[in-house]
C-alpha positions as CSV (number, residue, x, y, z in Angstrom):
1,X,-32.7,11.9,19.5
2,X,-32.2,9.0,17.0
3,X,-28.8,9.1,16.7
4,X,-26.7,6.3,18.8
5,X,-23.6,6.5,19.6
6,X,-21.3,3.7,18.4
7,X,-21.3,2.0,22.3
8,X,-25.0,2.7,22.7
9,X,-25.3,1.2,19.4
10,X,-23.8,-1.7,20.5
11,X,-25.6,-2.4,23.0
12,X,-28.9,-2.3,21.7
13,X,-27.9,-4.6,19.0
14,X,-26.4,-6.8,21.6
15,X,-29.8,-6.9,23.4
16,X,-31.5,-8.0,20.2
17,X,-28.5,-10.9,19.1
18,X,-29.2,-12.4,22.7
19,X,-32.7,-13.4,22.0
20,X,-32.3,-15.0,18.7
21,X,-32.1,-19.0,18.4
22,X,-31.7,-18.9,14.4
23,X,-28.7,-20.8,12.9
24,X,-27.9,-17.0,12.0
25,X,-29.1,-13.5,13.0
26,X,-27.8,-10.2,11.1
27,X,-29.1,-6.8,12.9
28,X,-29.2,-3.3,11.2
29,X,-29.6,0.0,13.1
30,X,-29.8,3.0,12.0
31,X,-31.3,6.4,12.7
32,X,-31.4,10.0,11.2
33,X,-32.3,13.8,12.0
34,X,-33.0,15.7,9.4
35,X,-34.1,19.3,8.7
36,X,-35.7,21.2,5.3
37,X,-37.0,24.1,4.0
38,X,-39.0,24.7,0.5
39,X,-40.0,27.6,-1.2
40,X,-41.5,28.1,-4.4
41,X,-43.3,31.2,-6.1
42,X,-40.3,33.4,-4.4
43,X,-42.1,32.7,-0.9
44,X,-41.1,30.0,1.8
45,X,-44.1,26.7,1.3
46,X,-42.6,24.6,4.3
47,X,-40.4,23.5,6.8
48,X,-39.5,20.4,8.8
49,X,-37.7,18.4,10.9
50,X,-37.6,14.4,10.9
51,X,-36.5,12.4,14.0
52,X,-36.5,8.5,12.3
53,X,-34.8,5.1,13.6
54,X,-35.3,1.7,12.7
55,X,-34.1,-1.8,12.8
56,X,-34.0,-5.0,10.9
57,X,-33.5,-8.1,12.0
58,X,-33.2,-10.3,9.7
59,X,-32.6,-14.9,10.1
60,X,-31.6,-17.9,8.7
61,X,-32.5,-21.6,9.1
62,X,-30.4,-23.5,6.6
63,X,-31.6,-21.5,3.6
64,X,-34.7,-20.0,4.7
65,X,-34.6,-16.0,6.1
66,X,-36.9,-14.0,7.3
67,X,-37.2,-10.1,8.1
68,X,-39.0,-8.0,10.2
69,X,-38.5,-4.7,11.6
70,X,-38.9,-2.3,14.1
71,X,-38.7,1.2,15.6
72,X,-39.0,1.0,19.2
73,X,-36.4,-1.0,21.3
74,X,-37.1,-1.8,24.7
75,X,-36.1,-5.3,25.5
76,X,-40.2,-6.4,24.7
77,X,-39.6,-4.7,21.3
78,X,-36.6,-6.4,20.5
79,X,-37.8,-9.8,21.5
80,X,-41.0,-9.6,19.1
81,X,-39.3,-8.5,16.5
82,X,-37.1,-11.3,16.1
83,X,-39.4,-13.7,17.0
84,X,-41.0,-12.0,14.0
85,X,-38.5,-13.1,11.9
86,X,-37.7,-16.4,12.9
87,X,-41.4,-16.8,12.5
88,X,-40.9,-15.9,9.2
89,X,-38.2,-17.9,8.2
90,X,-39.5,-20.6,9.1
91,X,-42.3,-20.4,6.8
92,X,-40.1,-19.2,4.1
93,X,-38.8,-21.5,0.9
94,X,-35.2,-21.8,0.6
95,X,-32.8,-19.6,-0.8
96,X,-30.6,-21.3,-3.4
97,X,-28.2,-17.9,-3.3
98,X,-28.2,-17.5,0.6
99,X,-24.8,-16.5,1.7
100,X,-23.9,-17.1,5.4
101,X,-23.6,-13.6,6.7
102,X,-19.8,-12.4,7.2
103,X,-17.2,-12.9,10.0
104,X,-15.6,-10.1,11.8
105,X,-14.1,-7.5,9.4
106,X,-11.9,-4.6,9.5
107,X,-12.7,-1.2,8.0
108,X,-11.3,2.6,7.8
109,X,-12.3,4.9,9.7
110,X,-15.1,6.7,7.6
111,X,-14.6,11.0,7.1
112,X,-18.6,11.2,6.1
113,X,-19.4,13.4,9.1
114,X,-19.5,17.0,9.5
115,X,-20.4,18.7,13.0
116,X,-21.3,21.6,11.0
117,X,-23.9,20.2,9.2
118,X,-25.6,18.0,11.8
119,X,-25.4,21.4,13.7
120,X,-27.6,23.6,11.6
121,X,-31.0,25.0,12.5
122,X,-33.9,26.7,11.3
123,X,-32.2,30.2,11.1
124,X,-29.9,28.7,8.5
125,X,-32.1,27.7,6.5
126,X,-34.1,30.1,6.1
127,X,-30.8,32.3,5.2
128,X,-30.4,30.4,2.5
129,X,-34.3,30.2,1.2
130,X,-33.5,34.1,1.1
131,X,-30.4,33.6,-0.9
132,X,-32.5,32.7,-3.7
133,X,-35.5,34.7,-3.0
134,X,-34.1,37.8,-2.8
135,X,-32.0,38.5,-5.9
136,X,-34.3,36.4,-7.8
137,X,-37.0,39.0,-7.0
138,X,-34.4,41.9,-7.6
139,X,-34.0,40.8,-11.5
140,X,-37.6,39.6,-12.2
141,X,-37.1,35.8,-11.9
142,X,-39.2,33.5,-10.1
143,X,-37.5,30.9,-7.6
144,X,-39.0,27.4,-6.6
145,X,-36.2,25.2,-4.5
146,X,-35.4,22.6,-1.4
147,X,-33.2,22.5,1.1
148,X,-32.7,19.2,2.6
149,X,-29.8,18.5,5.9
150,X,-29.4,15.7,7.4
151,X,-27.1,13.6,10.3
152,X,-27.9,9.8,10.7
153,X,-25.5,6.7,11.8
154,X,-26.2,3.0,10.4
155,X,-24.8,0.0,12.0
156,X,-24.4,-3.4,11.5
157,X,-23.5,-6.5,13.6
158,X,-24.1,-10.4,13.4
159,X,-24.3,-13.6,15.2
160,X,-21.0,-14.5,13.2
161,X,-18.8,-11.7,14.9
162,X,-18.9,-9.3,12.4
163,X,-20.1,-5.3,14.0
164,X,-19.8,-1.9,11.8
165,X,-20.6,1.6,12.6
166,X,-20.6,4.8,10.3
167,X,-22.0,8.7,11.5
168,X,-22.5,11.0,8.4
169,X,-23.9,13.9,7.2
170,X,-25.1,15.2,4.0
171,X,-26.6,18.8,2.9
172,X,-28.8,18.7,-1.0
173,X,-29.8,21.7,-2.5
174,X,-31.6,22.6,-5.7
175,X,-33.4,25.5,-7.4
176,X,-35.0,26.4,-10.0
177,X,-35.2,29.6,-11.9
178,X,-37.8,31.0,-14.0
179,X,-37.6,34.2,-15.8
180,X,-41.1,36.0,-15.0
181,X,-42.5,36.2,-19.0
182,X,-42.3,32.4,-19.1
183,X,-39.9,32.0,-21.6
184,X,-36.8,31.3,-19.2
185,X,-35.2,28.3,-16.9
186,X,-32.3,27.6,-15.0
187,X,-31.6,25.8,-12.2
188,X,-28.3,24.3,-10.0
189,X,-28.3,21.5,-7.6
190,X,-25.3,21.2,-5.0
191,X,-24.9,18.3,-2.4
192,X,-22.2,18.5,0.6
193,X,-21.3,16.2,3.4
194,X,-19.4,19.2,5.0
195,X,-22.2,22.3,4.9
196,X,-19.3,24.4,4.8
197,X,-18.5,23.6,1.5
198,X,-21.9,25.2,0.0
199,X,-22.6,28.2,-0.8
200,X,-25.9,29.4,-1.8
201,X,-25.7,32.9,-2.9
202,X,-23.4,31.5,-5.6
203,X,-25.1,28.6,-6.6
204,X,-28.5,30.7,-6.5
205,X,-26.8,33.4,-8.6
206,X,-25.8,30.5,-11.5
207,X,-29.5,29.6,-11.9
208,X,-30.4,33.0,-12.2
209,X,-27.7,34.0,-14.7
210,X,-29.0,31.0,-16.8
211,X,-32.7,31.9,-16.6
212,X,-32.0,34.9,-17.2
213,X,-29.7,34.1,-20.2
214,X,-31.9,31.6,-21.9
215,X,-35.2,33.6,-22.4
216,X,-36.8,33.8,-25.5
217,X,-34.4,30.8,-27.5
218,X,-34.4,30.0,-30.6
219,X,-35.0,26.8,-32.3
220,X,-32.0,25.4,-34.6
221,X,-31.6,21.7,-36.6
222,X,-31.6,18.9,-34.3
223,X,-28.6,16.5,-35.4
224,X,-24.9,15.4,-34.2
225,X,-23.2,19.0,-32.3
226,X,-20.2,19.1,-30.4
227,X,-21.4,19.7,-27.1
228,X,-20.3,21.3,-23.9
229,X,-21.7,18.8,-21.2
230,X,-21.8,20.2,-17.5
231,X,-21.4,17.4,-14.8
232,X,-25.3,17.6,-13.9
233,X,-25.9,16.9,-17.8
234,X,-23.5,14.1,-18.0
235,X,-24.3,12.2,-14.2
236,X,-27.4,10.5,-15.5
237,X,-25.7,8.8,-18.3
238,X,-22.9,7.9,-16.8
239,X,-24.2,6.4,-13.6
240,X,-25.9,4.0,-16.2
241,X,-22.6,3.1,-17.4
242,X,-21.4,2.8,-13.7
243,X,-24.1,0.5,-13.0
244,X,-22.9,-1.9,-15.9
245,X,-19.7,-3.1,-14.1
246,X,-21.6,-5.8,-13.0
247,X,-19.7,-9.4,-13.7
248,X,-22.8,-11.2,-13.4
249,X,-25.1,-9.6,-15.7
250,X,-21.8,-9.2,-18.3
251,X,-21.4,-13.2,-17.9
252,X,-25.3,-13.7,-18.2
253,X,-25.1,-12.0,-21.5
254,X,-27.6,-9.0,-20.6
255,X,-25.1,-6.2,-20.5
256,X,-23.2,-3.8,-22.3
257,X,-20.0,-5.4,-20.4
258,X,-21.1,-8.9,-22.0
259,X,-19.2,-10.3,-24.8
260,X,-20.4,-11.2,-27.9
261,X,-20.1,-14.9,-28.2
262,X,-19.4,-14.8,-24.7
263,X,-17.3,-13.5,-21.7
264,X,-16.7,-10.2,-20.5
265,X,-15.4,-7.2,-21.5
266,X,-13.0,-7.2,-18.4
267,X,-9.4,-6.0,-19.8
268,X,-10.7,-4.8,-22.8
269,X,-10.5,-1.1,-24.0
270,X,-14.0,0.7,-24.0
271,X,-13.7,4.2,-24.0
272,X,-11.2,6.6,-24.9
273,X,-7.6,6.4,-22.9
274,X,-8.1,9.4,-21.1
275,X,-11.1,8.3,-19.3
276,X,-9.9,6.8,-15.6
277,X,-12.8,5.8,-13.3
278,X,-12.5,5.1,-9.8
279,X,-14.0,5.1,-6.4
280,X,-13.0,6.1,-3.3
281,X,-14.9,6.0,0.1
282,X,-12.2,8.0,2.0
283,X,-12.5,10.7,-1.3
284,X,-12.6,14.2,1.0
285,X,-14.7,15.7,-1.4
286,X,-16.8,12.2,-2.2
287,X,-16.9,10.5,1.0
288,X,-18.7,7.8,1.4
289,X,-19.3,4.9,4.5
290,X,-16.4,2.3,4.2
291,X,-18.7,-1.2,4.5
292,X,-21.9,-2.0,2.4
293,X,-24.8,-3.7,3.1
294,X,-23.2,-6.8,3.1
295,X,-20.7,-6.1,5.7
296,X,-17.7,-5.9,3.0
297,X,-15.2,-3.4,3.6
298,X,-15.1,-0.8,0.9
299,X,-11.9,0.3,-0.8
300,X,-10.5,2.5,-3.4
301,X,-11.0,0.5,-6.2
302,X,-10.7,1.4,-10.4
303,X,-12.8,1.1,-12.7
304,X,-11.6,2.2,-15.8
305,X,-7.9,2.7,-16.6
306,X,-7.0,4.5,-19.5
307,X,-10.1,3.7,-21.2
308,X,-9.8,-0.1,-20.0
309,X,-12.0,-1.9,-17.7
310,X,-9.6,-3.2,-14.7
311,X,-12.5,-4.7,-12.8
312,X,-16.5,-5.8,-12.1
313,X,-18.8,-5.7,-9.1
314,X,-18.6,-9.4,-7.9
315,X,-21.3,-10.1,-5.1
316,X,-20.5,-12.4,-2.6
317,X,-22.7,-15.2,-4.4
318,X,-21.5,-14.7,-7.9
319,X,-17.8,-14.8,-6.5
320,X,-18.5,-18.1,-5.2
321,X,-20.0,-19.4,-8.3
322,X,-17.1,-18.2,-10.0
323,X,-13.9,-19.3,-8.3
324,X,-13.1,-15.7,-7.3
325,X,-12.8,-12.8,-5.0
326,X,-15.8,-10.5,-3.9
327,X,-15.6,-7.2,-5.8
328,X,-18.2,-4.7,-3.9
329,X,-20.0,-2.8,-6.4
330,X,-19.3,1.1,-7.0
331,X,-19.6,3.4,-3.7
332,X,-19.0,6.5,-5.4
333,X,-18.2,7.6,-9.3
334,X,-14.8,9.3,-9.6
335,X,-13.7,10.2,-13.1
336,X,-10.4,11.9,-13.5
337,X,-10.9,15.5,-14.9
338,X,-8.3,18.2,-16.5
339,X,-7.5,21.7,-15.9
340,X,-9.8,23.7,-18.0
341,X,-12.7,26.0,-16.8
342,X,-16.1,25.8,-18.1
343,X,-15.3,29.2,-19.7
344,X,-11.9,27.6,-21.2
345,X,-14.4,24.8,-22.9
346,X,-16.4,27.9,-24.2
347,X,-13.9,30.0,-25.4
348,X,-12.1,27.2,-27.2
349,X,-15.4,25.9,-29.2
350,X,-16.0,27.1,-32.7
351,X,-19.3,25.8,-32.9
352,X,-21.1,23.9,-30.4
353,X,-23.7,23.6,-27.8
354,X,-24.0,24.0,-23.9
355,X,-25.8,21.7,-22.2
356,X,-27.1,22.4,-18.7
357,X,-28.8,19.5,-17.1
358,X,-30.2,16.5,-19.0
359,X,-33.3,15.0,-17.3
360,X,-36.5,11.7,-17.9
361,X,-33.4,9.5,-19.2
362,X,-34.8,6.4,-20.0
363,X,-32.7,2.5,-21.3
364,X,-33.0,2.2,-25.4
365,X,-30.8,-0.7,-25.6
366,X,-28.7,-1.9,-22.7
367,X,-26.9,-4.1,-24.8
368,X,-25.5,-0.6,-26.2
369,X,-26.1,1.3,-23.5
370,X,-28.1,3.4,-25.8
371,X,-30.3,6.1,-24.1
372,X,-32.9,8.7,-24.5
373,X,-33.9,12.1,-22.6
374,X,-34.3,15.5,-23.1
375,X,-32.2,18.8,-22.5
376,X,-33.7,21.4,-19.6
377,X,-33.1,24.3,-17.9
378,X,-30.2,26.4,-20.1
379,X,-29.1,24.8,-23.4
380,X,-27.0,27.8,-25.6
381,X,-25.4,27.6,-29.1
382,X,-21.8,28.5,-29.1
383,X,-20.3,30.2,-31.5
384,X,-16.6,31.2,-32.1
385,X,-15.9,30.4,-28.1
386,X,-18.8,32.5,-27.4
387,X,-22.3,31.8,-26.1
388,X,-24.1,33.4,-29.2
389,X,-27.6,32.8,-28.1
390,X,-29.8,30.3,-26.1
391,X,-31.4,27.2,-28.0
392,X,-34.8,25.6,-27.4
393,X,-34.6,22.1,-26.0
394,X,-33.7,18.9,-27.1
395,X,-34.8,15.2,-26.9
396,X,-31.2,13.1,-27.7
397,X,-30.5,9.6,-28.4
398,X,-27.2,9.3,-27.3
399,X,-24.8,6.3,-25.4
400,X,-22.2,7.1,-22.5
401,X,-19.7,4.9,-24.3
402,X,-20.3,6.0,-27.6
403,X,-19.8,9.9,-26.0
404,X,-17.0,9.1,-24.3
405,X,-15.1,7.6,-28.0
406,X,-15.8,11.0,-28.7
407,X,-14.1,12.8,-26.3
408,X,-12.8,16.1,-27.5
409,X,-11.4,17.7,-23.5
410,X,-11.6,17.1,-20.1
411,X,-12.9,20.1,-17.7
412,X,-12.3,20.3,-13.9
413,X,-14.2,17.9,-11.5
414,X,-17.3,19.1,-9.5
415,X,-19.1,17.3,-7.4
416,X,-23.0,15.8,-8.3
417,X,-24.8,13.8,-6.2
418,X,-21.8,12.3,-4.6
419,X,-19.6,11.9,-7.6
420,X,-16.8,13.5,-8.7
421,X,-17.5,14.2,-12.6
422,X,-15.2,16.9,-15.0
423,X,-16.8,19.0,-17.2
424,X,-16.7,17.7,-20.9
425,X,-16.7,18.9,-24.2
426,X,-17.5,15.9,-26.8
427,X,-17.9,15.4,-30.6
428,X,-20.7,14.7,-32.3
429,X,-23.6,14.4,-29.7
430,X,-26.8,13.2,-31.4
431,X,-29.8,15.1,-30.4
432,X,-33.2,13.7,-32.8
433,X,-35.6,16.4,-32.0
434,X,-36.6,19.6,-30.8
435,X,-39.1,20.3,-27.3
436,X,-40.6,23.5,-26.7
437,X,-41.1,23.1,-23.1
438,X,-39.3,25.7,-21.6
C-alpha cells in the first residue's frame, strides 16, 4: 500500500532529514491508490488500479538547491537520494529569490477524506459504467466516459521544524453522449471528495437528455445573446480570472489586475456588486488540504467583495520584496450563488441561449482578460422561458470581467472541478461565429 499513515510518515521523513548536511533540507512524501474504469462505444475499454509513492528531497547551500527524488525508501534509498541532491546543489547557480524554507506552523485539521471513497472496488465501478451504458443503449445514444477514484496522503517536513500531513480522497467522472445518427452531443462531468455525494444514473441521465435534445440544430446569427451559462460553461473563464489575483504580475504590469500608469487594482471595484469570491479549504462541499506547497497554512480568505478586489496572492518572496504579509494564492474558487433553478433561469428568459460546456479556451489579451473558445455538447435557443430548439455551435470572444458587468441573475452553486460556481444568466455574450462540429 502507498498510503502512510501520519506517524509512519513521520518516520520515514525523519530517516531521510538525518542524513542530510545542507544548510537546509525540505522532504515531501506522498503516495496514492487509485482505481478507474473507461468505456466508450456503449462497451467497457479498460480498467485499472495505480499503487504510486514518491519523494523529493530537495537542499540548500546559501542560495543554491538541488532536487532529486525517489520511490523506494529503505535507509540506502534515502541516503542516495539526498546525497543526490546535495550533489546537485552544489553545482547549482544561486537563487536570487530562494526563500529559507518555513518554521513550525500550525494548521486545521483538513475534512478532504472520505472512507467511502478510498473504499470502493471494481464492482462499483463497473455499476456505474452500466449506469451510462444501459439507458443510453435503451434510447439509441452512444456513451463514451471515465471513471477515475482515488485516496493518497502528501506530507511535508523540514530541517527548520516545520512537518504537515493531509489524507484525501477524490472521485471524477465524465461522459459523453452521442445520439446514434451523428447529429447529437451531451455530456456531464461530476467530481466528489465524498463518493457518496455522486450519483451516476442522474448525472448519466442529463447527458442523455441533452444528446438527445440537441439533435439535428439549427444554425442562427452569431452576435451578443443573453446567455444561460451552466457552471461547466463558465469554470474555464473564470479560473483565468482566478488566476489573475496575483500581486506580482499586477505590480509588474502584465495583468488584468495591473494598473494603468501603475499599481494594482487591489480595492478597486471590478465586477458587478453581487459578485463575492472566496475560498475556503474547510468548504464541506469544496474541501481542500489546509497547507500548500510552501508549508503556509491555508485559510478562508476573499477575494472579491461586492464586486471589489479585497486581496492578491503574495508568495513568500514577493511579500518580502514588498514590506508585507504572505497571501497564499487561491485553493479553491467559491462564488456566492442565488436561489434560482436552472429551470427558473429558463423560464424567466425571453430570448436567450443555453450554454452547456465551453471548451479549447485560449488567452486573447490578458491585459483584458479577453478570451476565445468554442460552445460543445448542448447549446439551445430560448425562447419565451422555453427551450424552443437546439442551436449549432459557437466560437465566442468573450472576457470573465466584462461577463460578469453584465450580470443579469445568479443561479444556485454546483460543484466543478473543485469549485463552487452558480449558474448564471448574463447579458450580451458575444459569440463571432458559427462551428458545425457537433
Amino acid at each position: 500500500m502507498a498510503i502512510y499513515t501520519k506517524e509512519e510518515a513521520k518516520q520515514i521523513m525523519e530517516k531521510a532529514l538525518s542524513f542530510s548536511t545542507a544548510d537546509t533540507c525540505t522532504i515531501n512524501l506522498g503516495g496514492s491508490e487509485s482505481g478507474n474504469i473507461r468505456y466508450a462505444r456503449n462497451t467497457v475499454s479498460t480498467s485499472g488500479h495505480r499503487s504510486n509513492q514518491n519523494m523529493s528531497v530537495q537542499v540548500s547551500y546559501g542560495k543554491k538547491s538541488g532536487i532529486a527524488t525517489i520511490d523506494e525508501f529503505d535507509d540506502e534509498s534515502l541516503k542516495k537520494v539526498v546525497k543526490r541532491a546535495e550533489e546537485l546543489a552544489k553545482l547549482s547557480p544561486e537563487n536570487p529569490e530562494f526563500m529559507e524554507p518555513l518554521g513550525p506552523q500550525s494548521y486545521d485539521e483538513s475534512v478532504t477524506y472520505s472512507e467511502a471513497t478510498a473504499n470502493i472496488k471494481p464492482e462499483y465501478r463497473a455499476q456505474v459504467a452500466a449506469s451510462s451504458i444501459e439507458p443510453a443503449a435503451a434510447k439509441d445514444v452512444t456513451s463514451a466516459g471515465f471513471l477515475n477514484d482515488s485516496s493518497g496522503f502528501s506530507a511535508m517536513m523540514n530541517s527548520k521544524g516545520l512537518f504537515a500531513y493531509n489524507k484525501s480522497t477524490n472521485a471524477s467522472f465524465t461522459v459523453t453522449m452521442r445520439t446514434n445518427d451523428g447529429t447529437g452531443s451531451g455530456w456531464v462531468t461530476r467530481d466528489v471528495n465524498d463518493i457518496n455525494k455522486f450519483d451516476p444514473v442522474e448525472a448519466s441521465n442529463v447527458a442523455i437528455d441533452k444528446a438527445i435534445m440537441s439533435r439535428e440544430a439549427k444554425a442562427i446569427e452569431p452576435g451578443k445573446y443573453t446567455v444561460i451559462l451552466e457552471p461547466a460553461a463558465s469554470i474555464g473563464l473564470l479560473q483565468n480570472m482566478f488566476g489573475s489575483f496575483n500581486a506580482r504580475t499586477a505590480d509588474e504590469g502584465r495583468s488584468f489586475m495591473s494598473k494603468e500608469g501603475g499599481g494594482t487594482k487591489l480595492g478597486e471595484k471590478i465586477v458587478d456588486e453581487r459578485i463575492n469570491v472566496w475560498s475556503d479549504p474547510l468548504h464541506p462541499d469544496v474541501p481542500t488540504a489546509t497547507w500548500n506547497g510552501a508549508g503556509q497554512p491555508l485559510k478562508k480568505m476573499k477575494w472579491v467583495e461586492n464586486g471589489v478586489v479585497k486581496n492578491l496572492a503574495y508568495s513568500r518572496y514577493w511579500a518580502k520584496e514588498k514590506g508585507v504579509e504572505p497571501v497564499p494564492f487561491i485553493s479553491n474558487g467559491i462564488m456566492e450563488g442565488g436561489d434560482a433553478s436552472l429551470e427558473d433561469l429558463i423560464k424567466s428568459t425571453k430570448k436567450g441561449i443555453l450554454v452547456t460546456r465551453l471548451w479549447y479556451i485560449r488567452g486573447v489579451d490578458p491585459q483584458t482578460l479577453l478570451y476565445t473558445g468554442l460552445t460543445r455538447d448542448g447549446t439551445f435557443y430560448i425562447e419565451n422561458g422555453k427551450i424552443k430548439h437546439p442551436v449549432k455551435n459557437f466560437r465566442f470572444n468573450e472576457s470573465p470581467i466584462i461577463m460578469l458587468n453584465n450580470l443579469e441573475e445568479l443561479g444556485q452553486q454546483v460543484r466543478i472541478n473543485g469549485n463552487l460556481i452558480p449558474y448564471m444568466k448574463v447579458r450580451d455574450f458575444t459569440f463571432t461565429s458559427l462551428s458545425d462540429a457537433v
